[in-house]
C-alpha positions as CSV (number, residue, x, y, z in Angstrom):
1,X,87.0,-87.1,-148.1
2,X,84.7,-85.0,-150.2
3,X,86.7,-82.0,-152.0
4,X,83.2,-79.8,-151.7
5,X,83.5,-80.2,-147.9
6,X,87.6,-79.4,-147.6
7,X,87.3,-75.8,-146.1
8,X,89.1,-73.1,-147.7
9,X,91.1,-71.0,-146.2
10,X,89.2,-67.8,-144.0
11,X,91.0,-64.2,-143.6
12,X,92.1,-63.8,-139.8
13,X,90.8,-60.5,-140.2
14,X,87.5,-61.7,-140.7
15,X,87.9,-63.4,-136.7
16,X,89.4,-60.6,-134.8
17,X,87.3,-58.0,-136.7
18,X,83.9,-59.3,-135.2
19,X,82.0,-57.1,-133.2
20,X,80.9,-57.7,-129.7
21,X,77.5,-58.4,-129.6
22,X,75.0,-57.0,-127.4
23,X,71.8,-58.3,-128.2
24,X,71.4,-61.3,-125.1
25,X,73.3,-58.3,-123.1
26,X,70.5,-55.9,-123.3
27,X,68.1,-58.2,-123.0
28,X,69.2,-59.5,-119.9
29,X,69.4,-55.9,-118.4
30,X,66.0,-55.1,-119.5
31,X,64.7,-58.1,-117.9
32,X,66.8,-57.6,-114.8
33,X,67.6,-60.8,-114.2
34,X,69.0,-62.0,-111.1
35,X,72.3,-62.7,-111.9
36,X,72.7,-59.3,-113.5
37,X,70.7,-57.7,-110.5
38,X,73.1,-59.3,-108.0
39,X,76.6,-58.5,-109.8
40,X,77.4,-61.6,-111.0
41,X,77.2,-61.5,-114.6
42,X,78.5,-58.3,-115.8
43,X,77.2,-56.0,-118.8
44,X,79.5,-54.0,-120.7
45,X,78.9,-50.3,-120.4
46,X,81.1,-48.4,-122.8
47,X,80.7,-45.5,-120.5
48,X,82.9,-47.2,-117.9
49,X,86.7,-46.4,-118.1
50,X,87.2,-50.0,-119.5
51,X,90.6,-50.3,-121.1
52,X,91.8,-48.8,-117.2
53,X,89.7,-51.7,-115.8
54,X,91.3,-54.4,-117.3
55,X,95.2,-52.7,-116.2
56,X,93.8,-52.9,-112.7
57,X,92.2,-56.2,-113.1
58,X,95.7,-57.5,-114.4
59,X,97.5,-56.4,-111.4
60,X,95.0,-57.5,-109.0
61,X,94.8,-61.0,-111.0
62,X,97.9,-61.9,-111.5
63,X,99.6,-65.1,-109.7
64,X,102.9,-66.0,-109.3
65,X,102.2,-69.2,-112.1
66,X,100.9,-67.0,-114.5
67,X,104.0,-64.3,-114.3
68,X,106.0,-67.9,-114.8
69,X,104.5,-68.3,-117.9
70,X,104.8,-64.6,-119.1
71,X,108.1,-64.6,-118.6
72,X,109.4,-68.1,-119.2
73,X,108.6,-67.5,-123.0
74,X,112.1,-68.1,-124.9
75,X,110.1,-68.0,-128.7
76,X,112.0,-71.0,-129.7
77,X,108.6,-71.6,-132.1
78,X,108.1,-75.6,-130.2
79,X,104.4,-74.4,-129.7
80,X,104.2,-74.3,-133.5
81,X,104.6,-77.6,-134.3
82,X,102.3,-78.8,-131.4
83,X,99.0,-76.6,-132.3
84,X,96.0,-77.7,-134.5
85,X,95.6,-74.0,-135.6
86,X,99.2,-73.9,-136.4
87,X,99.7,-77.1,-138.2
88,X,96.0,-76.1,-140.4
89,X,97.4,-72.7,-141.3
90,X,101.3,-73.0,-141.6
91,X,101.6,-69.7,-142.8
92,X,99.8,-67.9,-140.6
93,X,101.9,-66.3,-137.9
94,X,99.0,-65.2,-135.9
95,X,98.2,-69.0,-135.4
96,X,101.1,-69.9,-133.3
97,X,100.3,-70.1,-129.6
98,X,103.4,-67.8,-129.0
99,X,101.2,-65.4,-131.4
100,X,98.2,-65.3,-128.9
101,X,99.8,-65.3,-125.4
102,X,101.9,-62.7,-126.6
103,X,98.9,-60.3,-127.0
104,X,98.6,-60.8,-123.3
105,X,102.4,-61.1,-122.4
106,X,102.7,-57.3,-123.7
107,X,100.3,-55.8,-121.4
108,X,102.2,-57.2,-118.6
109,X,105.5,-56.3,-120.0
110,X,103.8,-53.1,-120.2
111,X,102.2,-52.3,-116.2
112,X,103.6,-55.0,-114.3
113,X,107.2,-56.2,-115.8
114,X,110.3,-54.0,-115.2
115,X,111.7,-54.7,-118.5
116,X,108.5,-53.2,-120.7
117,X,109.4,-49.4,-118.6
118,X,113.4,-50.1,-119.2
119,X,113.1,-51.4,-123.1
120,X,109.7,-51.2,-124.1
121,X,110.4,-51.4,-127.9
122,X,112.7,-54.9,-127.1
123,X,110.4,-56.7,-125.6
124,X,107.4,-55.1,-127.6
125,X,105.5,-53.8,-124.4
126,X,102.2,-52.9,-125.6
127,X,99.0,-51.6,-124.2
128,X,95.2,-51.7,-125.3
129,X,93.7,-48.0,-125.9
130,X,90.2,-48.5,-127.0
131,X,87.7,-50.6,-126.6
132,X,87.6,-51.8,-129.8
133,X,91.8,-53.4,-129.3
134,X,90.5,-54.9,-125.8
135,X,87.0,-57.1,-128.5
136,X,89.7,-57.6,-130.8
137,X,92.1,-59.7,-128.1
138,X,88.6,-60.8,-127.2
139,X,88.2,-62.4,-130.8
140,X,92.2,-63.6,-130.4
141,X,91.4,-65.2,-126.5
142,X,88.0,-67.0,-127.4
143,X,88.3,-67.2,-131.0
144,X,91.1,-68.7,-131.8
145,X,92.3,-71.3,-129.2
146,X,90.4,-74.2,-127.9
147,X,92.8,-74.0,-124.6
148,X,93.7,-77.9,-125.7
149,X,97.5,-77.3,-123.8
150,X,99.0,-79.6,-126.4
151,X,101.2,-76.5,-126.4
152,X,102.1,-76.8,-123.0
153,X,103.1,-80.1,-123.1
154,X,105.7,-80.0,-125.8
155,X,106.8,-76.4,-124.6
156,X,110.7,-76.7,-123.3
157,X,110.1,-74.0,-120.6
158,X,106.6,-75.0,-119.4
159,X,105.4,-72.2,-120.5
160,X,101.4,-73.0,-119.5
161,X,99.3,-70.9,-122.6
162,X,96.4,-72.2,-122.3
163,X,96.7,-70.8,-118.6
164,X,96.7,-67.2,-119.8
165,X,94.3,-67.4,-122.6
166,X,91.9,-68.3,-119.5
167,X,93.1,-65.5,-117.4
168,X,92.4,-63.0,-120.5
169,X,89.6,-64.5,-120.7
170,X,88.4,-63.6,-117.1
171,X,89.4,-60.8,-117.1
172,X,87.2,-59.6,-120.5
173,X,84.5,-61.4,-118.4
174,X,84.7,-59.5,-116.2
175,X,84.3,-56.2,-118.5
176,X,81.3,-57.8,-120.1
177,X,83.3,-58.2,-123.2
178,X,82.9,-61.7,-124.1
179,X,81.0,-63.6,-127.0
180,X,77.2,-63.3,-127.0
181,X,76.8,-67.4,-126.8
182,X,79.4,-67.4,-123.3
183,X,77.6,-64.5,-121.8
184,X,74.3,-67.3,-123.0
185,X,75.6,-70.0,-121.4
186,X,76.6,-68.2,-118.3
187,X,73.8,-66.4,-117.5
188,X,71.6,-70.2,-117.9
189,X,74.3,-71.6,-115.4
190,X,73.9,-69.0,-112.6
191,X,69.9,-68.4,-113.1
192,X,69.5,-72.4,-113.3
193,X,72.5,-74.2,-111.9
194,X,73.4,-76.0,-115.4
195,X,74.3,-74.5,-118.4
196,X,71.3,-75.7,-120.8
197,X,68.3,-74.3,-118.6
198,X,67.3,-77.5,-118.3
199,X,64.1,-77.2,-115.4
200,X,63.9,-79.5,-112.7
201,X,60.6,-80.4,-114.5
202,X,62.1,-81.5,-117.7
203,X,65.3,-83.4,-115.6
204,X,62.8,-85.3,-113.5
205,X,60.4,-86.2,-116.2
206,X,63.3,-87.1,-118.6
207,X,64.9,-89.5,-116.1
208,X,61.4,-90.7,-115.3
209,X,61.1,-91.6,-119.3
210,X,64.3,-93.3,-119.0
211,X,63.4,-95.7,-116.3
212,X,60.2,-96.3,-117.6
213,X,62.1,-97.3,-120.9
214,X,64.5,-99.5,-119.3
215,X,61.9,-101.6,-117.4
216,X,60.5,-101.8,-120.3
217,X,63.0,-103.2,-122.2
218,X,64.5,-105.4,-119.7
219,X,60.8,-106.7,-118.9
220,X,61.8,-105.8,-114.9
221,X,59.5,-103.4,-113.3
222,X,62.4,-102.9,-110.2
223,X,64.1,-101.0,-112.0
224,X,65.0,-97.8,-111.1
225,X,66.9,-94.7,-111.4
226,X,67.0,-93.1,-107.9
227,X,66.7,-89.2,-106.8
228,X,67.7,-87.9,-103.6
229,X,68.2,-91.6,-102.2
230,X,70.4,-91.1,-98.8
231,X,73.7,-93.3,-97.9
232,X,74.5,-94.8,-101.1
233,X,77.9,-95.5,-102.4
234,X,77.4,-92.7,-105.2
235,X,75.5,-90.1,-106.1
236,X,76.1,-89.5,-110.0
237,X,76.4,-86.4,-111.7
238,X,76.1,-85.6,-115.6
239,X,76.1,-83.2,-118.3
240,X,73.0,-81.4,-119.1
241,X,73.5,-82.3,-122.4
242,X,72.3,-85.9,-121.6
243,X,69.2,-84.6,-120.6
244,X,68.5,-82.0,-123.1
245,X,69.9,-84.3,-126.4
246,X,71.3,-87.5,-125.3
247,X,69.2,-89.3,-122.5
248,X,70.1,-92.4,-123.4
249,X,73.3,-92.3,-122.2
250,X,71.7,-91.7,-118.6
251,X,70.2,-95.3,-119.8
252,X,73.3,-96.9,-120.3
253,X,74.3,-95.6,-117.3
254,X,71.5,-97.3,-115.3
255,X,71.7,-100.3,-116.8
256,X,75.1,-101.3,-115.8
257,X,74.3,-99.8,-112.0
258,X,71.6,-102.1,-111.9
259,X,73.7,-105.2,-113.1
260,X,76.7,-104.1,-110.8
261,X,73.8,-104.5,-108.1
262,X,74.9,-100.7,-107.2
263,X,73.7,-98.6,-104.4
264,X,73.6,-95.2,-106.7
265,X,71.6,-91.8,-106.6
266,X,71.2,-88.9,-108.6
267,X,70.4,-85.1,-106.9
268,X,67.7,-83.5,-107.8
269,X,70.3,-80.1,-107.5
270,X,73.6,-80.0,-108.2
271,X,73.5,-82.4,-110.5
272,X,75.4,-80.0,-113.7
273,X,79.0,-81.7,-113.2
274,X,80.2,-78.9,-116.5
275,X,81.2,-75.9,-115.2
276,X,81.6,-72.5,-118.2
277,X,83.7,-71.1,-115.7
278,X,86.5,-73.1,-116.7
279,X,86.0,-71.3,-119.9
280,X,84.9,-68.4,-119.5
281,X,87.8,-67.4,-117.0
282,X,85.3,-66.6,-114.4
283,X,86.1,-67.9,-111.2
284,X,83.2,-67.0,-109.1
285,X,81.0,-69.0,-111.8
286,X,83.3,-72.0,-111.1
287,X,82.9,-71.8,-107.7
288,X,79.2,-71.4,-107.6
289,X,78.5,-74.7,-110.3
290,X,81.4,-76.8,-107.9
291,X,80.0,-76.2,-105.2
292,X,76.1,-77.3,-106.0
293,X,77.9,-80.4,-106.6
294,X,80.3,-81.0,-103.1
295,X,76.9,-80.1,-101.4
296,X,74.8,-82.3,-103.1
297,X,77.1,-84.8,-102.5
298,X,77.5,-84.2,-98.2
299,X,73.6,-83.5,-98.0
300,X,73.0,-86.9,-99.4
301,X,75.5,-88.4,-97.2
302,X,77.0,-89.9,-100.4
303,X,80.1,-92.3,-100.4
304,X,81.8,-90.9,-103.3
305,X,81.1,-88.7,-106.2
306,X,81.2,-90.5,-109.5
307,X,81.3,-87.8,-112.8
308,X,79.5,-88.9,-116.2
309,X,81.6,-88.6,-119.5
310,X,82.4,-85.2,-120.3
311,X,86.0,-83.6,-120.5
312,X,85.7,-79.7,-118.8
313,X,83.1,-81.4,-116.3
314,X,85.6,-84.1,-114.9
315,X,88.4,-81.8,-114.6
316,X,86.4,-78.5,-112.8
317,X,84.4,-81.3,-110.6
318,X,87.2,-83.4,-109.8
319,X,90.6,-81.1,-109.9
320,X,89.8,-77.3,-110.4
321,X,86.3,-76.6,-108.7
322,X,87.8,-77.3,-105.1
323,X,90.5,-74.2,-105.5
324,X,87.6,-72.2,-106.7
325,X,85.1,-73.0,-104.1
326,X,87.5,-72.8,-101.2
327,X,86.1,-76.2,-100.6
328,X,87.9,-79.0,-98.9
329,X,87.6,-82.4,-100.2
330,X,85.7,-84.5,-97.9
331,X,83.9,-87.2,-100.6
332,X,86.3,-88.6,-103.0
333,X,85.3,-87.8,-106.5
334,X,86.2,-90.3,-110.0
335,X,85.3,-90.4,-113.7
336,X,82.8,-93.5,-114.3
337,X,85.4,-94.8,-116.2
338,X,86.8,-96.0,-112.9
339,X,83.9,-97.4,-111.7
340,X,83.5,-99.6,-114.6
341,X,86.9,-100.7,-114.1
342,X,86.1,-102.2,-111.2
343,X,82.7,-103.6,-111.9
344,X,84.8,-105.4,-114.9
345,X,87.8,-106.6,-112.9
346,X,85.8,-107.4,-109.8
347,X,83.4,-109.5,-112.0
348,X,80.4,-107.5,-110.8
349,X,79.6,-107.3,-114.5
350,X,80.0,-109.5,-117.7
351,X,80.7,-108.5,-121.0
352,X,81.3,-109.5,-124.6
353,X,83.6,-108.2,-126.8
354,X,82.3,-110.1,-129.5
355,X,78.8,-107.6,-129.4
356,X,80.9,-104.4,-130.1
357,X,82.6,-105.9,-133.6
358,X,83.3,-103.0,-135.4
359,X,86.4,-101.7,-135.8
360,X,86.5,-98.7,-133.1
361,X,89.4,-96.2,-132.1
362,X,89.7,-93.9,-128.9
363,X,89.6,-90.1,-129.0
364,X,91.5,-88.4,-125.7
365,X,89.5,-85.5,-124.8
366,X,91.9,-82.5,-123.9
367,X,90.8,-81.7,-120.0
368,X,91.1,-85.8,-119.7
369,X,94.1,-86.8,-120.9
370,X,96.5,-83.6,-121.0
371,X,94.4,-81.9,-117.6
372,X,93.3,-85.1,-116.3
373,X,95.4,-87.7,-116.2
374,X,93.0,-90.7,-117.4
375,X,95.0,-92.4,-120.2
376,X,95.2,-95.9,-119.6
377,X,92.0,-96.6,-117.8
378,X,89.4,-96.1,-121.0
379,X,92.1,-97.9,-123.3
380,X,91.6,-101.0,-121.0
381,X,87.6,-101.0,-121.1
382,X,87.4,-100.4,-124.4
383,X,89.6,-103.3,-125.1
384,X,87.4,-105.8,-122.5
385,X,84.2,-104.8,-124.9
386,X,85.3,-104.3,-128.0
387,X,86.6,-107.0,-130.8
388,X,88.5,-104.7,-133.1
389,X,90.5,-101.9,-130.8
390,X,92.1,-99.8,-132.9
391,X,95.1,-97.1,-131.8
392,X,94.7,-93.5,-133.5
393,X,98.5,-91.3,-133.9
394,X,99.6,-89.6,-132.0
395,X,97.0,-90.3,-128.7
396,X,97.1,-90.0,-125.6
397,X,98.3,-86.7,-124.4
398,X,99.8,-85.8,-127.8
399,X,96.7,-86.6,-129.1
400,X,95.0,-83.3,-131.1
401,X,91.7,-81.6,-129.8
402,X,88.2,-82.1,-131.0
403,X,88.6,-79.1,-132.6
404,X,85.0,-78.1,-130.2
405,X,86.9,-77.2,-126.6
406,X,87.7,-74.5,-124.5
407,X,83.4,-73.6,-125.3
408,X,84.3,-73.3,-128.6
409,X,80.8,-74.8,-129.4
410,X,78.7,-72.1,-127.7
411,X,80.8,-69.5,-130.4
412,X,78.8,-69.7,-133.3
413,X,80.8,-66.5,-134.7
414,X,84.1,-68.7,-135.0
415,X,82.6,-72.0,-136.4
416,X,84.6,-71.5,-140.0
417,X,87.5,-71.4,-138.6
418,X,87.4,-74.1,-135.9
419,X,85.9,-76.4,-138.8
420,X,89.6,-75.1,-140.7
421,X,91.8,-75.9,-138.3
422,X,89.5,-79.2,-137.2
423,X,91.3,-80.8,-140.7
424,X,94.1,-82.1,-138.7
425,X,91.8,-83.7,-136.5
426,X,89.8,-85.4,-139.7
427,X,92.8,-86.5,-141.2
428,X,94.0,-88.2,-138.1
429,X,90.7,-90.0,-137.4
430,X,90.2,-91.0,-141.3
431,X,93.6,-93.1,-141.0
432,X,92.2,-95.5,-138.2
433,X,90.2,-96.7,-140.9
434,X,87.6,-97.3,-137.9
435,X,83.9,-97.0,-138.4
436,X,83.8,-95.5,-134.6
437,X,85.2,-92.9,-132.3
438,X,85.0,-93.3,-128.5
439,X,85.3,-90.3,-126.6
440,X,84.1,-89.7,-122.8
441,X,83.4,-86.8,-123.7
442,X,79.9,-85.4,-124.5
443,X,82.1,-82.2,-126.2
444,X,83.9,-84.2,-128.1
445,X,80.7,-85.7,-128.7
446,X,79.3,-82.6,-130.9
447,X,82.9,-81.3,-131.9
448,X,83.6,-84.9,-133.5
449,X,80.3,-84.9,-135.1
450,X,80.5,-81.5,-136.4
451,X,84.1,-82.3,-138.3
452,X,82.8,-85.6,-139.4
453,X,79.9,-84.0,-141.3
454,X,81.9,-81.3,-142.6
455,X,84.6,-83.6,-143.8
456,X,82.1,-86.2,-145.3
457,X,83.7,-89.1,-143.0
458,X,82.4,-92.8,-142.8
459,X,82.6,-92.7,-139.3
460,X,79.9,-92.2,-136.5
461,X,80.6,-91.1,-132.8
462,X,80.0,-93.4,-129.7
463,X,80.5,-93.1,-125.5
464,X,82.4,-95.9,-123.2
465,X,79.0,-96.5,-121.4
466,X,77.1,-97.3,-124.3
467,X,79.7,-99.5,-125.8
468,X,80.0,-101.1,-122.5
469,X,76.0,-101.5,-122.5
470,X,76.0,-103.1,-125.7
471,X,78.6,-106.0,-124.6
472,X,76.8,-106.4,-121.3
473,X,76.2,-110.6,-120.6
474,X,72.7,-110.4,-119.0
């Protein structure tokens, strides 16, 4: 590891200091923009009483799970030893999950729990005045937690923090206070239905450039990747990113279909699986991107929703975006990592280790493993098509975040710090001594390529379908 590229350490000051910027703001209100137009994208207006807004917006927010964990909070300091931040900066207090859900913990100690009007200084009840304290837990909510719950795993009482760094989130949403690239990315996802603005023009022609590329290259003109098809036994949904910087993983993709002999379509809408309203906080956002997809899905007449490789995009299609839509789960919805489990064990594909030789480990994306629930399943392809598996420590859910989650990626603002705190990360991956990291993850993608270039590591990032695609027998 390169000394030059070992980052040194940042003032905290320097992160919760930053202004909220206004620029993309005022540009979408001049251009009156439907989303802005329509209420659901909010400006800020420092005219509006907002520090009495976000009191109300507390009260009228708040759930009996997340008064659990604001609560439940016995400071025993367990969070500590579980964060990335933490474990980067050991001596910086203001790093400790406990640190950063407390910011929001005193503001309900202060309006909603009895004990913050009985004792107030002995539970350090607290309460934002201006709006300068409510960007400055902005810059604490977005800024410095990728919402990994590694925390929440290892916590004693189950105290959930990622849970209410999302619901301070919303609520500064909801105020317009938020960082100019997550106000970006949410106003592409509700004025285009993904979050990259990617026209239906550019989709269609880019997957019309893939299958003209795979005919190509299998020398079989039959070949096809499908749109709108009706009655088949998926319809498959991906990350914009594929299209925008990574289309060859929609190639991969293909290929294996067409060697399972699959039945498969993609929409021609609905077909953004990533939802920002998992990060952002806002639940109407989450609702709207979900339920493009469940639609898509019953106006095809599809069999079964099947969710390309990307972390926030399997857990808001296949766990959160149902509670947020208010949408009942009539099509069965999976990670492809499950379908190419079966096409494996049921022999509807071959593959060969033997093509995949370098020595590879396994990177478990956050909102996968810890939100998710898909451990053993990727672990068990990887090892059917690759010759040198090896483990990385801690994994599974222990395993430490990208370093790029909770939309830490769209925050330009914070970068020097998340590449800080991504040393833990580095150092982990370095000991594999592998020359690749799997992730199915196309965050994890870029956060894993951003450490690995700041940390100078011999190491280049790789997906399960396009290892899988490599070892196919055809």
């Amino acid at each position: 590891m390169s000394d030059k590229n070992i980052s040194k350490k940042i003032k905290i000051e320097d992160v919760t200091s930053l202004p909220l910027e206004l620029e993309s703001q005022q540009k979408a209100s001049k251009e009156k923009i439907g989303s802005v137009t329509e209420g659901k994208l909010t400006l800020y207006d420092r005219q509006k009483r907002n520090v009495e807004r976000f009191h109300e917006l507390l009260r009228k927010k708040m759930t009996r799970q997340l008064a659990s964990s604001m609560v439940a909070c016995v400071h025993c300091g367990m969070c500590a030893e579980s964060c990335h931040y933490c474990l980067s900066r050991p001596d910086d207090p203001q790093m400790t999950p406990v640190y950063k859900a407390d910011q929001i913990r005193r503001i309900f100690k202060k309006h909603i729990d009895w004990t913050g009007r009985v004792f107030p200084k002995w539970v350090k009840a607290g309460s934002p005045v201006t709006d300068e304290d409510l960007n400055h837990l902005k810059n604490i909510v977005f800024g410095t937690c990728s919402a990994c719950r590694r925390c929440t795993f290892n916590c004693p009482m189950g105290v959930d923090t990622a849970l209410l760094i999302r619901f301070a989130r919303g609520i500064l949403t909801d105020l317009g206070i938020v960082p100019e690239g997550v106000f970006n990315v949410s106003r592409d996802q509700w004025e285009t239905g993904n979050q990259m603005a990617v026209t239906e023009e550019d989709y269609l022609e880019t997957l019309d450039w893939m299958k003209e590329e795979l005919q190509e290259e299998l020398d079989n003109p039959d070949i096809d990747i499908p749109i709108d098809t009706e009655d088949c036994d998926f319809m498959y949904t991906i990350n914009p990113r594929e299209i925008k910087f990574d289309p060859r993983s929609i190639s991969h993709a293909a290929k294996i279909f067409h060697f399972a002999d699959e039945k498969w379509t993609m929409p021609k809408w609905g077909w953004d699986q990533t939802n920002f309203g998992l990060f952002s906080g806002d639940d109407k956002l989450g609702a709207y991107v979900a339920k493009n997809v469940y639609e898509a899905a019953e106006r095809l007449r599809a069999k079964r929703i099947v969710i390309s490789e990307c972390g926030h995009g399997y857990r808001s299609t296949r766990w959160e975006g149902y509670n947020w839509a208010e949408y009942d789960q009539n099509i069965p919805a999976e990670s492809v990592i499950l379908t190419l489990m079966r096409y494996i064990q049921n022999g509807r594909i071959k593959v060969n280790p033997a093509k995949n030789s370098e020595p590879v480990t396994f990177h478990d994306s956050c909102n996968i493993a810890r939100s998710g629930g898909l451990l053993e399943e990727p672990r068990w392809v990887l090892n059917k098509v690759c010759s040198d598996y090896r483990e990385m420590s801690p994994n599974r859910r222990e395993n430490f975040c990208c370093a790029g989650g909770g939309g830490l990626l769209s925050m330009a603002e914070y970068k020097p710090l998340r590449m800080e705190v991504a040393k833990i990360k580095a150092d982990q991956l370095k000991a594999t001594g592998a020359k690749l990291v799997c992730t199915i993850c196309h965050n994890c993608v870029d956060g894993l390529t951003d450490l690995i270039k700041h940390y100078d590591l011999d190491m280049k990032v790789v997906q399960v379908l396009e290892l899988v695609s490599h070892a196919l027998v055809v």
